[in-house]
C-alpha positions as CSV (number, residue, x, y, z in Angstrom):
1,X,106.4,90.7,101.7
2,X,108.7,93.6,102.8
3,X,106.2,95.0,104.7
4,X,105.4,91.5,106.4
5,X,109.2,91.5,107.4
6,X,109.2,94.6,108.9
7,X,106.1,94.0,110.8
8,X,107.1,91.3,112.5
9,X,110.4,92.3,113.1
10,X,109.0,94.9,115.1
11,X,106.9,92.7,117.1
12,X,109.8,90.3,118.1
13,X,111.9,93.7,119.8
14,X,108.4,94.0,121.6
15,X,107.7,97.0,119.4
16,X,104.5,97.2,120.2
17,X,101.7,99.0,118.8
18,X,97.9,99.9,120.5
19,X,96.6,98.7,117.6
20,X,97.1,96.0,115.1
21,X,94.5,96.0,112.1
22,X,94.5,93.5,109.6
23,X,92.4,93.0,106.8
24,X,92.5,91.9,103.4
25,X,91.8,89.1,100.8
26,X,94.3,87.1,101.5
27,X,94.2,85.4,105.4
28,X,97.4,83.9,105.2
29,X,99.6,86.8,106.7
30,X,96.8,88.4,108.7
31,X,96.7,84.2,110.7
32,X,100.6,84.3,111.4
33,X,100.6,88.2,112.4
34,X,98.3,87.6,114.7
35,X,99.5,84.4,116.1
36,X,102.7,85.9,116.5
37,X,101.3,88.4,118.7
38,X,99.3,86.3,120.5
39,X,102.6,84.3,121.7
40,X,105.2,87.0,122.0
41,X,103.5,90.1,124.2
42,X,102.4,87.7,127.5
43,X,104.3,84.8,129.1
44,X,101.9,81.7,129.7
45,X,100.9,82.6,133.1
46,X,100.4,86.0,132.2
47,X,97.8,85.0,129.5
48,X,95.0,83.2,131.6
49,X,94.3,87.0,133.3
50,X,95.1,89.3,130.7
51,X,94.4,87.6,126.9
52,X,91.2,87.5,125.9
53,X,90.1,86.2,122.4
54,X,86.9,87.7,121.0
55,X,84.4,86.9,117.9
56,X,83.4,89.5,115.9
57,X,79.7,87.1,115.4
58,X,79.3,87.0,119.5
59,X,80.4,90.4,120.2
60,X,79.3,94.0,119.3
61,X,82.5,97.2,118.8
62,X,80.9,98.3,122.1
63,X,81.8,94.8,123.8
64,X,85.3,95.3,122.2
65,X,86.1,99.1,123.4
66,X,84.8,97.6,127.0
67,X,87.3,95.0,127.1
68,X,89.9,97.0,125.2
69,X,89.6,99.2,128.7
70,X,90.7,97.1,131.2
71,X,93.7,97.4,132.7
72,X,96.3,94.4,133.2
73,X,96.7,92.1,136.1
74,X,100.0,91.6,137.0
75,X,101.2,92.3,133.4
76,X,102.9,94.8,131.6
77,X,100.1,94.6,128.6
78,X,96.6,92.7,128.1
79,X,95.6,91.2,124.4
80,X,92.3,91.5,122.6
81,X,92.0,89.7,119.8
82,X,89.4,90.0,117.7
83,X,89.1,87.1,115.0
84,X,86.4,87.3,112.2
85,X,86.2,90.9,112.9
86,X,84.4,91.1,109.0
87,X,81.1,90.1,110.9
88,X,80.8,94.0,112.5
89,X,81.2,95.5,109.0
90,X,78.3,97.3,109.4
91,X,79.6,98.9,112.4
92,X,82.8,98.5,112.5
93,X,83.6,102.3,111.9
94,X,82.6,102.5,115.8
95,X,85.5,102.1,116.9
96,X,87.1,105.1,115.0
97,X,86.3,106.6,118.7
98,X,88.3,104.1,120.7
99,X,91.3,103.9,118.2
100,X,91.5,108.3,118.6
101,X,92.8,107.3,122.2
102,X,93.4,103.7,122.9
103,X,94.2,102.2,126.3
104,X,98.5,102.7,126.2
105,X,98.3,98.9,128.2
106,X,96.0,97.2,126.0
107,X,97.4,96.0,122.2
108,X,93.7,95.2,120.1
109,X,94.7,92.9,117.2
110,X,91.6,93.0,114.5
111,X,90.8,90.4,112.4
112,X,89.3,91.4,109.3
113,X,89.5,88.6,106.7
114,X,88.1,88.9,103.3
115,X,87.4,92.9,103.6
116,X,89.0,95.7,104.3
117,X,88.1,99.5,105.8
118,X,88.0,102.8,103.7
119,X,90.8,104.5,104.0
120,X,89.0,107.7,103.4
121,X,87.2,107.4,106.7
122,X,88.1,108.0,110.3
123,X,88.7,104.1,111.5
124,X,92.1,104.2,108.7
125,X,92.9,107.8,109.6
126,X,93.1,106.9,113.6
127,X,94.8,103.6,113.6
128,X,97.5,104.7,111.1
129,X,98.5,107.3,113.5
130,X,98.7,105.6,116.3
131,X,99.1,101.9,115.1
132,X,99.1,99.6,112.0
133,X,96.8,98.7,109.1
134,X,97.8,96.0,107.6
135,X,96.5,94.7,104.4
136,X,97.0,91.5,103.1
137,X,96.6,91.4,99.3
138,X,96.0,88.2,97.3
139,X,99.1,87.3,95.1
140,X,98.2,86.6,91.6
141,X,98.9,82.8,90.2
142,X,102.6,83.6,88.8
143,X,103.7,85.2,92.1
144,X,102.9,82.0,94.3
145,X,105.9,80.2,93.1
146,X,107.7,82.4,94.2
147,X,106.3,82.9,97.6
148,X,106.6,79.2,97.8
149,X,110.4,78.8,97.5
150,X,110.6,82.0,99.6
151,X,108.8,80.4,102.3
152,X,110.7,76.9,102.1
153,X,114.6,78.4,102.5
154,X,114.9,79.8,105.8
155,X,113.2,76.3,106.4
156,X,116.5,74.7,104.7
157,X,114.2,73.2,102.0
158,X,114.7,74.1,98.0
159,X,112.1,72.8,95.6
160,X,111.9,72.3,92.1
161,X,110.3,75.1,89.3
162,X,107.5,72.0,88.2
163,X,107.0,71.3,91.5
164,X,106.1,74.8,92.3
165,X,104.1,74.7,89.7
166,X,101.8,71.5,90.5
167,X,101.3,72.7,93.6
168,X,100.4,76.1,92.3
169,X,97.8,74.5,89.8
170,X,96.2,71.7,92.3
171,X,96.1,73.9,95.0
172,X,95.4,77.4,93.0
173,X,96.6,80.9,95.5
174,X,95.4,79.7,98.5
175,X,98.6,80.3,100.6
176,X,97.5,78.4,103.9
177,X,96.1,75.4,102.4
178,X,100.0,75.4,100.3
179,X,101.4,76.0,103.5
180,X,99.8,73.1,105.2
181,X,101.0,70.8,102.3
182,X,104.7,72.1,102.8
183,X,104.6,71.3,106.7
184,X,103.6,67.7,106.0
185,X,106.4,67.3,103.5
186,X,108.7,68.9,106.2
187,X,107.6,66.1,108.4
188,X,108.5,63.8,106.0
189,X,111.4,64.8,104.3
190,X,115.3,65.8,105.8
191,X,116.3,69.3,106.1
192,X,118.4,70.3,102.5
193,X,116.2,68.3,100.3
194,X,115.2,70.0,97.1
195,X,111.0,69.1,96.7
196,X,110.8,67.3,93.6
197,X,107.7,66.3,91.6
198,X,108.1,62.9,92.9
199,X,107.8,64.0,96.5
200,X,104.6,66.0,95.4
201,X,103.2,62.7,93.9
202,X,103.8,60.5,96.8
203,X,102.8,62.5,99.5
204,X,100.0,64.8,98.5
205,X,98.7,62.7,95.5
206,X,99.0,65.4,92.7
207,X,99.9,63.0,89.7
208,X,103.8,64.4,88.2
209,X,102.2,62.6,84.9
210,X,98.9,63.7,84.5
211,X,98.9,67.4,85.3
212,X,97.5,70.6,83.9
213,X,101.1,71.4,83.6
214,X,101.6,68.5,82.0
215,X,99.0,69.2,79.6
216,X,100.2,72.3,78.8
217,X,103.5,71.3,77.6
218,X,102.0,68.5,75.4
219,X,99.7,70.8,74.0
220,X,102.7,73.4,73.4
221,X,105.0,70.9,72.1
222,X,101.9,69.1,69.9
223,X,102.4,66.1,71.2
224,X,99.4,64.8,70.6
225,X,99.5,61.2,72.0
226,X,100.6,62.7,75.6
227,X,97.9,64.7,75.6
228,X,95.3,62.7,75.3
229,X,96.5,60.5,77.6
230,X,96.0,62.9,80.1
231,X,93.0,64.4,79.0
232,X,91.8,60.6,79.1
233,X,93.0,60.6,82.6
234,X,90.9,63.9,83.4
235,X,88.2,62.4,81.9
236,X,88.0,59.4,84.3
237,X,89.1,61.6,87.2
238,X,86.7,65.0,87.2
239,X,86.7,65.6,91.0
240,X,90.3,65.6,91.0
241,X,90.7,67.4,87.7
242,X,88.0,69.9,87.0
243,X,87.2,71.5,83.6
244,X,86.6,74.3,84.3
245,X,90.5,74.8,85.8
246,X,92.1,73.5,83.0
247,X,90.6,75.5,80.6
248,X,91.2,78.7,83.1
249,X,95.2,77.4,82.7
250,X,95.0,76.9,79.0
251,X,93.6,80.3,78.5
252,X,96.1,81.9,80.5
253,X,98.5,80.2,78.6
254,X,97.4,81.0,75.3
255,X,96.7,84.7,76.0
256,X,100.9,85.0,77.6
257,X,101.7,83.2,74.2
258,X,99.6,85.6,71.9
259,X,101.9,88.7,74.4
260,X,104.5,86.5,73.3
261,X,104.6,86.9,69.5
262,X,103.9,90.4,70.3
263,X,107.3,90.9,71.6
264,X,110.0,92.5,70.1
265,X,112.4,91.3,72.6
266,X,112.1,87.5,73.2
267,X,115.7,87.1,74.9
268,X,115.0,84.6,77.5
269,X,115.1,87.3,80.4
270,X,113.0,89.6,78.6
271,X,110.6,87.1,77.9
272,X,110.3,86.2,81.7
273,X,109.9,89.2,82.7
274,X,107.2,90.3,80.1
275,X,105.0,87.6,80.5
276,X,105.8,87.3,84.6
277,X,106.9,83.8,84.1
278,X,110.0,81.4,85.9
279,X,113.0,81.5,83.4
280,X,112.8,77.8,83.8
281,X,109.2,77.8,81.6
282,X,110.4,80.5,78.6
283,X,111.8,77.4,76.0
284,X,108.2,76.4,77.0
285,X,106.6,79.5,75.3
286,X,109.1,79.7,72.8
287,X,108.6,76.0,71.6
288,X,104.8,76.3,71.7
289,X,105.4,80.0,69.4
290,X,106.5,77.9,66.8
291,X,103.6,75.6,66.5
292,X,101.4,77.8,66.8
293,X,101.5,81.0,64.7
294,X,99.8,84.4,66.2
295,X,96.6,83.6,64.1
296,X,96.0,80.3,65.1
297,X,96.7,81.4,69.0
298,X,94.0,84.0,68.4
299,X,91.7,81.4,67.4
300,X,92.2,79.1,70.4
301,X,92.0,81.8,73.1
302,X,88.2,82.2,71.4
303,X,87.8,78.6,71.2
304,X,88.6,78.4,74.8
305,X,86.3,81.1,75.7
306,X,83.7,78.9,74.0
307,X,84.9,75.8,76.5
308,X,85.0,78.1,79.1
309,X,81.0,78.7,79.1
310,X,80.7,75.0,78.0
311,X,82.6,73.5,80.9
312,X,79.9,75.9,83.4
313,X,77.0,73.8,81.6
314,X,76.1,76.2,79.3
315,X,75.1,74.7,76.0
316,X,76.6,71.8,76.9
317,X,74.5,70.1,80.0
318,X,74.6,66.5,78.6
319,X,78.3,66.1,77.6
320,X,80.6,64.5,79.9
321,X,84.0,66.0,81.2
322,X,85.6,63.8,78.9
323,X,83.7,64.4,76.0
324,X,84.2,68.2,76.5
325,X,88.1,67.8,76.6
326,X,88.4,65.7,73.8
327,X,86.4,68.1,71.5
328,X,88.5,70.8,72.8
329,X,91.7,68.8,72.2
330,X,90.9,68.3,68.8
331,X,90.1,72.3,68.3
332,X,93.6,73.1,69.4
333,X,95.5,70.8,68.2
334,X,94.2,70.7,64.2
């Protein structure tokens, strides 16, 4: 995120680069980089002559370079933005010719979303002299918490580790759709409030009850009742509560808990940093450690390979949701 910071940074002291590439798995950052340059290099009446907004599907690199050569009217600079740039993949190392001497009053922005260019070949090699590549990598489950309360504080919002974590599971790494969710509850709620499971539950309809998280926790703790409760829940639910995402969680879980008893250091901070978890979640693993013993971990992360294949219909095409999780309940809990 570091890199984000400085990136945009530059951009607001008008900074500016020729060109602006930006690719990568993750579309999140590569949408506000480019909308941030979109609205900070022209005034409004300066756009209508000298921004122009291209598709990658519609256009060829040859259309691009054209336009990229204009000159300005009545403006320091002219735009080009190319959105869905991932469409010229095939030729996309065209423009390795343009980018060895861009037009000094043109700034290119390239969208290239889902993909991203070798960096052995002369398209990287160009631009990074002469401008930015930016690559937007997708965070991995345990970072988006924290991304999330990152996001919320210069916003003057706090929110609470479980409901991070609800968010996190309903809404899996997807950082716009998360995003969008937080800028409804910013509608909603005063500036200073701390996001609480509550607010999740009455505004975006993620139950605070009858969670993955939730299940997790009852299945750590062995509370048996609790968890079938919710699994009962899922089972009358499925669009809302997939299979095949609770057993992705409870496998994850499991595996962090078998690293767990692996570890000779289980002070809490060790712990959270071992198994990349929030402090808040470590009496978690250490209360599920002591129902379930290294051995019998072992055996649930296979069973839940097993439910894994199950819950994709294979060898199991005429059981129900419900049916699935209940068997699977009764695995891991005797």
């Amino acid at each position: 995120m570091d890199d984000v910071k400085q990136l945009v940074a530059e951009i607001k002291k008008r900074n500016f680069k020729p060109i602006y590439f930006l690719m990568g798995e993750e579309p999140y950052y590569i949408d506000k980089i480019s909308d941030l340059i979109e609205d900070s290099v022209l005034s409004e009446e300066e756009r209508g002559f000298n921004q122009m907004v291209l598709y990658g599907r519609d256009v060829s690199v040859e259309d691009i370079v054209s336009s990229a050569k204009r000159f300005p009217m009545m403006a320091e600079y002219q735009v080009v933005m190319v959105k869905e740039a991932q469409d010229l993949a095939r030729s996309i190392e065209k423009l390795s010719k343009y980018a060895e001497n861009p037009q000094p009053t043109t700034i290119l922005v390239v969208n290239y979303k889902y993909k991203k260019i070798d960096k052995r070949k002369s398209l990287y090699k160009a631009i990074n002299k002469i401008g930015v590549v930016y690559e937007s990598k997708k965070l991995y489950e345990n970072q988006v918490a924290d991304w999330i309360r990152r996001v919320l504080s210069p916003r003057k919002y706090t929110i609470t580790p479980k409901a991070a974590q609800m968010l996190v599971e309903f809404l899996g790494t997807d950082l716009s759709k998360i995003n969008n969710e937080l800028e409804k509850l910013q509608i909603i709620l005063p500036e200073n409030t701390q996001i609480s499971p509550e607010h999740i539950e009455e505004n975006i309809g993620i139950s605070k009850d009858y969670n993955n998280f939730e299940l997790r926790k009852a299945i750590g703790e062995r509370n048996s009742i609790k968890a079938y409760k919710i699994v009962n829940y899922f089972g009358d639910n499925p669009k809302d509560n997939p299979m095949v995402v609770t057993v992705s969680l409870l496998f994850n879980f499991f595996s962090q808990l078998l690293h767990f008893h692996g570890l000779q250091d289980k002070s809490p901070r060790h712990v959270a940093s071992a198994l990349k978890i929030n402090p808040y979640f470590v009496n978690e693993y250490v209360s599920a450690a002591r129902n379930y013993p290294m051995k019998k971990v072992s055996t649930v992360v296979a069973t839940l390979r097993d439910f894994d294949l199950k819950s994709k219909g294979v060898g199991a095409n005429s059981v129900s949701q419900g049916d699935l999780l209940k068997e699977l309940l009764v695995k891991i809990l005797n």
